[in-house]
C-alpha positions as CSV (number, residue, x, y, z in Angstrom):
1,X,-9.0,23.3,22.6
2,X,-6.2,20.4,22.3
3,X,-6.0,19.6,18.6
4,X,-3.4,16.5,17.7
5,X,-2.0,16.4,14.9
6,X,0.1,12.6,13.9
7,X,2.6,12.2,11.4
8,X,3.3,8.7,10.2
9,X,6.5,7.9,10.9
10,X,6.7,4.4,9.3
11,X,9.6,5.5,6.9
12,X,10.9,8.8,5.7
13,X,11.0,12.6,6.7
14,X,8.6,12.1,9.6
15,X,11.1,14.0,11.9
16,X,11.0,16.9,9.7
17,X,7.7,17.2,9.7
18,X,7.1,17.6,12.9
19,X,10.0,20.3,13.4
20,X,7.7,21.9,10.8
21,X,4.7,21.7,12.4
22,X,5.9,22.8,15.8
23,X,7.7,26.3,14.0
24,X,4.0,26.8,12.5
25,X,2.3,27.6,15.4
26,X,3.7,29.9,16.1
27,X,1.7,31.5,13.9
28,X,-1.1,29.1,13.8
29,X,-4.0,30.6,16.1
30,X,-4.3,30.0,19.4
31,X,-5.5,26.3,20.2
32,X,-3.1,24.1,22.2
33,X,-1.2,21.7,19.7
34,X,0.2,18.3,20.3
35,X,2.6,16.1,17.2
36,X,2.6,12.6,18.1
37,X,4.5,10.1,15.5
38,X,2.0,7.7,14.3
39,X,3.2,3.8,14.1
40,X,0.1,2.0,15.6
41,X,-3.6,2.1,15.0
42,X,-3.9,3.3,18.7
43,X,-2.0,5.8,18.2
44,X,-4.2,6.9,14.8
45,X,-6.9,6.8,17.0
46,X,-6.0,10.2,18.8
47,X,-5.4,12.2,15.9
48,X,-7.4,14.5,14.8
49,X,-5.1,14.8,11.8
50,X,-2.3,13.3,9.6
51,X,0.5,14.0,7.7
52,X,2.0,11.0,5.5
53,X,5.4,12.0,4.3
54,X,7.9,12.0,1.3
55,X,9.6,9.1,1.0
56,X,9.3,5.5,-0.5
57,X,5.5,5.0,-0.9
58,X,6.4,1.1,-1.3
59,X,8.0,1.3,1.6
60,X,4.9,2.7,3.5
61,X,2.2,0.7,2.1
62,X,3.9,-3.0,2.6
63,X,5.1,-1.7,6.8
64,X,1.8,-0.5,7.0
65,X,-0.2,-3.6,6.3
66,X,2.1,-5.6,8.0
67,X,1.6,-3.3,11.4
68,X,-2.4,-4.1,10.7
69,X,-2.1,0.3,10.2
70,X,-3.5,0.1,6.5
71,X,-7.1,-0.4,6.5
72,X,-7.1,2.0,10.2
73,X,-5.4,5.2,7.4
74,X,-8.5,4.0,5.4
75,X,-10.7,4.6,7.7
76,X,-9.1,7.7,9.2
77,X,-8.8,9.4,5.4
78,X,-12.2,8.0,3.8
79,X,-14.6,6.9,6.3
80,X,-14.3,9.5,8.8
81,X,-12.8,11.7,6.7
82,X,-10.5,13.0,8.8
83,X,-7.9,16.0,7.8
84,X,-4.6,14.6,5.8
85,X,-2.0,15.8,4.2
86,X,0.5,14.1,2.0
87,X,3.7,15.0,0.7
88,X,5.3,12.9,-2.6
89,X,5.2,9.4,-1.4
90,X,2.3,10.8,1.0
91,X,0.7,12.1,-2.3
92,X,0.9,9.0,-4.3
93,X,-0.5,7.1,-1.3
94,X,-3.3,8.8,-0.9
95,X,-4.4,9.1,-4.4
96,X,-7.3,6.2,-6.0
97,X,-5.0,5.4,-8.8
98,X,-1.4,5.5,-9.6
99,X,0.6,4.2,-12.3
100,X,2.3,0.9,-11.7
101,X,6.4,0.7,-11.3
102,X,6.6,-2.8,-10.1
103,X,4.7,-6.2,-10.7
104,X,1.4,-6.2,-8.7
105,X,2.0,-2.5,-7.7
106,X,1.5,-1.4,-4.3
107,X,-1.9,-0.3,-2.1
108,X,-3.1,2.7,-1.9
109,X,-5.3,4.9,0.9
110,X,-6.9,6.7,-1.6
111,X,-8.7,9.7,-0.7
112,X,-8.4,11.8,-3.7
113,X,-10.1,11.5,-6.8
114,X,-6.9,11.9,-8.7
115,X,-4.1,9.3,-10.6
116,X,-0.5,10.4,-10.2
117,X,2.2,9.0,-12.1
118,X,4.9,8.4,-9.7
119,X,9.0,9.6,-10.6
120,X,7.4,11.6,-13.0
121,X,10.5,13.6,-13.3
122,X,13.0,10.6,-13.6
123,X,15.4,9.1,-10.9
124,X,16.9,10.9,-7.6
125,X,20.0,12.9,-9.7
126,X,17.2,14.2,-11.4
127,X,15.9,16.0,-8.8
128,X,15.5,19.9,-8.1
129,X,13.9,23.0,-6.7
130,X,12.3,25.8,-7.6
131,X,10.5,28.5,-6.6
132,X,6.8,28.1,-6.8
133,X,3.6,30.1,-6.7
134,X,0.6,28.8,-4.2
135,X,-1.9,31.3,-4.4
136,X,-3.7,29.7,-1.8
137,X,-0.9,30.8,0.6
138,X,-2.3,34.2,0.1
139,X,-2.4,36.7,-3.3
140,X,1.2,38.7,-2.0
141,X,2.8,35.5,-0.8
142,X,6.3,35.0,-1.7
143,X,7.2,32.1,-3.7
144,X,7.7,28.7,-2.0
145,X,10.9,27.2,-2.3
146,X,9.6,23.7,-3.7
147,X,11.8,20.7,-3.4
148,X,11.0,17.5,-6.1
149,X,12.9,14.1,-5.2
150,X,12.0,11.8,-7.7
151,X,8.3,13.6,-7.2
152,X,4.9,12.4,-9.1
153,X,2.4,14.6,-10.8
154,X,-1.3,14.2,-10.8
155,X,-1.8,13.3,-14.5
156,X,-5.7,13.1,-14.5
157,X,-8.5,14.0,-12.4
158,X,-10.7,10.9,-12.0
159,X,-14.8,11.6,-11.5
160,X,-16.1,11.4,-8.0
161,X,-18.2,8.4,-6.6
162,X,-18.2,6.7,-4.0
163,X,-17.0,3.5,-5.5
164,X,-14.3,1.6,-7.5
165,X,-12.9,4.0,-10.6
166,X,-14.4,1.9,-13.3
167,X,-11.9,3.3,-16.0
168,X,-9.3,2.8,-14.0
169,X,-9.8,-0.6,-12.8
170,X,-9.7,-2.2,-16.3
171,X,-6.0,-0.6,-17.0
172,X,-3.7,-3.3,-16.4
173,X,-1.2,-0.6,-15.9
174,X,-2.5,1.5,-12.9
175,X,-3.3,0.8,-9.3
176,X,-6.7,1.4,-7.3
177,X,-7.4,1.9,-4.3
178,X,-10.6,-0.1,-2.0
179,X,-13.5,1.7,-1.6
180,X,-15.1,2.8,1.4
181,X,-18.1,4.7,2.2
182,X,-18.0,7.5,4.8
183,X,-19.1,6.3,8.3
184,X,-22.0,9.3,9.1
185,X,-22.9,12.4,8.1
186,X,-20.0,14.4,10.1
187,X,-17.7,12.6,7.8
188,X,-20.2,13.4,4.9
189,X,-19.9,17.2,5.7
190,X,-16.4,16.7,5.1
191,X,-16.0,15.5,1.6
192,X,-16.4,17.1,-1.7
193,X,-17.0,16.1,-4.8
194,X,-14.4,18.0,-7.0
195,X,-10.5,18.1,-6.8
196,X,-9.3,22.0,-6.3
197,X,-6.1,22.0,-7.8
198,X,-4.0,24.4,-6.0
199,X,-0.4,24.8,-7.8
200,X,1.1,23.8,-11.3
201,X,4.6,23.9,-12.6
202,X,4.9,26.1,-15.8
203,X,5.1,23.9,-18.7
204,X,7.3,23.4,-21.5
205,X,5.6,25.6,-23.4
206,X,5.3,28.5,-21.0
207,X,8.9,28.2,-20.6
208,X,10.4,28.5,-24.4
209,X,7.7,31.6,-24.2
210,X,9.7,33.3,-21.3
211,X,13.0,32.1,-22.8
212,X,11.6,34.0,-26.3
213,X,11.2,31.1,-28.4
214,X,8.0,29.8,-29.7
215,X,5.7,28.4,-27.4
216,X,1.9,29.0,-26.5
217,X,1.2,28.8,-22.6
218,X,-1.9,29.5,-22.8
219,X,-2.6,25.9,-24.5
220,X,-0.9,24.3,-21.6
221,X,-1.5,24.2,-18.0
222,X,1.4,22.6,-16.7
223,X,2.1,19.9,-14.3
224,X,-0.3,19.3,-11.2
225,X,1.8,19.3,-8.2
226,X,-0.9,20.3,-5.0
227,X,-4.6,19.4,-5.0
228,X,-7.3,19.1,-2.4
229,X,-10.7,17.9,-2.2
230,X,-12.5,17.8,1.0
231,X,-10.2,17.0,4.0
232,X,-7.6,15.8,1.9
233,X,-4.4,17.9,1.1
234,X,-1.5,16.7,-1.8
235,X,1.6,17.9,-2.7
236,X,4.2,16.7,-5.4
237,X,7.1,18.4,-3.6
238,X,8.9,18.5,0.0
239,X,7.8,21.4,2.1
240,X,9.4,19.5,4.9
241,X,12.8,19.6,3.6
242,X,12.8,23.5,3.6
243,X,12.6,25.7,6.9
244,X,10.3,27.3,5.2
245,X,6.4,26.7,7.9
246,X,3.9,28.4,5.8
247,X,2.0,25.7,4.3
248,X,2.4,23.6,7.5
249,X,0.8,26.8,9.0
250,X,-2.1,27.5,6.7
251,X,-2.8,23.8,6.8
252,X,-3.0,23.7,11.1
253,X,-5.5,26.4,10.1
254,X,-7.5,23.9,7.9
255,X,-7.0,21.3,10.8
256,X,-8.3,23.5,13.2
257,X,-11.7,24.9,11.0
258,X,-11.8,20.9,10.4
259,X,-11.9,20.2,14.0
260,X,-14.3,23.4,15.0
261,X,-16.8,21.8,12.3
262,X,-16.9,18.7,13.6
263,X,-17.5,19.2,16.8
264,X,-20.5,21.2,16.3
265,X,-22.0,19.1,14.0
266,X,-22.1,16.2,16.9
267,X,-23.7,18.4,19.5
């Protein structure tokens, strides 16, 4: 089975990415892989996944539309429902709301029922890494050595329905994205209705506790930094910008189960 795997490569660590993905499987299992950068809605059409990128989420969203790519990542992330994965800017475009930074904002994919609030840590000298637990990577995983460049959070998880967030449409200071409806029920199979969150930064809190001052972490969860719901995948940080494949390799596996499902559900 030849699974193929795109990475938008419209602006920002595209080419990293895909170094990534290609050291992964070698531990992925054993289908035949093929990374392909992703520019045109043609070249969308062969994927049976995506990656969107850290990078200027502006950026993205205004080359997008203006290469007629933006409503073809719609469809690919919430009509067919497709496996994607974004990283920061890849995050905050594929979240249903995000906070705006300039007037009239930006558009969004959408895809997960979630509002980030972009820079959330401040500007680029601000930025930092850490090492980070992702129990999904396994209970005796290793930290990850997370990397946050002017990163976002997800500060709320929004309800699901398919449909316009009606609380969120009437801020004046957040962003939706369009609705869409999933094309059949292959796509259907392939969405869920709740948003797993999968990592959090320790919080203020938690960390005067450890530093023994006062401080009660079990009142505070910290910040959201990965979530998933259905065949979408976010993360706040840079996985790319380590050498470090194991989330690009436990998410191949996803692409692959994705794939596997699909497939028999249209025979």
């Amino acid at each position: 089975m030849t699974i193929t795997v795109g990475v938008l490569a419209l602006q920002g660590a595209f080419f990293e990415h895909i170094q990534l993905l290609k050291k992964a499987t070698e531990t992925a299992s054993p289908s035949e892989w093929h990374f392909i950068e992703v520019r045109t809605p043609q070249e969308l059409s062969t994927c049976d996944g995506l990656v969107l990128p850290g990078g200027e989420s502006t950026t993205m969203s205004l080359v997008a539309a203006r290469s007629n790519l933006l409503e073809p990542l719609r469809e690919f992330v919430k009509v067919d429902r497709k496996p994607t994965w974004g990283t920061c800017a890849g995050l905050i475009l594929l979240a249903e709301s995000a906070n705006k930074t300039k007037k009239g904002g930006q558009e969004l994919i959408g895809g997960l029922d979630v509002r980030v609030n972009r820079n959330h840590f401040g500007r680029q000298t601000e930025s930092f890494q850490g090492p980070l637990d992702l129990p999904f990577l396994g209970a005796d995983a290793q930290p990850f050595p997370s990397v946050f460049i002017r990163a976002p959070i997800v500060e709320k998880i929004l309800p699901h329905h398919e449909g316009v967030q009606t609380e969120e449409t009437q801020q004046e200071d957040v962003i939706v994205a369009p609705s869409r409806k999933v094309r059949d029920s292959v796509a259907q199979a392939a969405t869920a209705d709740e948003v797993e969150v999968l990592a959090t930064l320790v919080g203020p809190a938690a960390r005067s506790a450890t530093e023994g001052q006062d401080g009660d972490p079990d009142k505070e969860v910290g910040d959201i930094v990965a979530v998933r719901q259905g065949n979408v995948f976010g993360t706040s940080f840079h996985p790319e910008l380590t050498g470090d494949a194991r989330i690009h390799a436990w998410w191949l596996q996803q692409v692959q189960a994705a794939v596997l499902k699909r497939n028999k559900l249209k025979q």
